[in-house]
Residue, then its C-alpha position, 0 to 999 in steps of 0.5 A: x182373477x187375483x191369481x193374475x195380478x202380482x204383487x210388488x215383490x213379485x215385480x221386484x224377483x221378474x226384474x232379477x232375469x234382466x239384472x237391475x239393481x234396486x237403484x235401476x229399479x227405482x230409476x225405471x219407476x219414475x221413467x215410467x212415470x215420465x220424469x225427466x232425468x233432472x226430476x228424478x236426480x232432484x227426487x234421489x239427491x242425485x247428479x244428472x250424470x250420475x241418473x243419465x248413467x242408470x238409464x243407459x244401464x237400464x236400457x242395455x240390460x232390457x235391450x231397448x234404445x230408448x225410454x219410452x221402450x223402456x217404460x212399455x217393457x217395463x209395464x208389459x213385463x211387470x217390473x214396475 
């Protein structure tokens, strides 16, 4: 059973097929946790654009349309 589950660097390595970047990753992280777009700029001294832009870049690189798609592909491909 402990051979399932992954570790976080394991995680981190299956995200590098969809290409994110460390900051995509972050950003996914606190989408799948239902953070706004304005709490996770607040939370990473970023603007709101500058977030809206790496959501867009997560959803073209996973090849969904929004972040709830994002979130449950996120979680059933264990990148977060």
């Amino acid at each position: 059973m402990a051979s399932s589950l992954s570790s976080p660097s394991q995680s981190r390595n299956s995200g590098y097929r969809f290409k994110l970047s460390a900051r995509e990753f972050e950003v996914l992280s606190m989408l799948v946790e239902g953070k706004s777009n304005p709490e996770i700029a607040s939370h990473l001294y970023l603007s709101t654009n500058t977030i809206k832009s790496h959501v867009n870049g997560i959803f073209n690189k996973l090849g969904v349309n929004d972040r709830v798609q994002a979130a449950v592909f996120a979680v059933r491909n264990q990148l977060v």
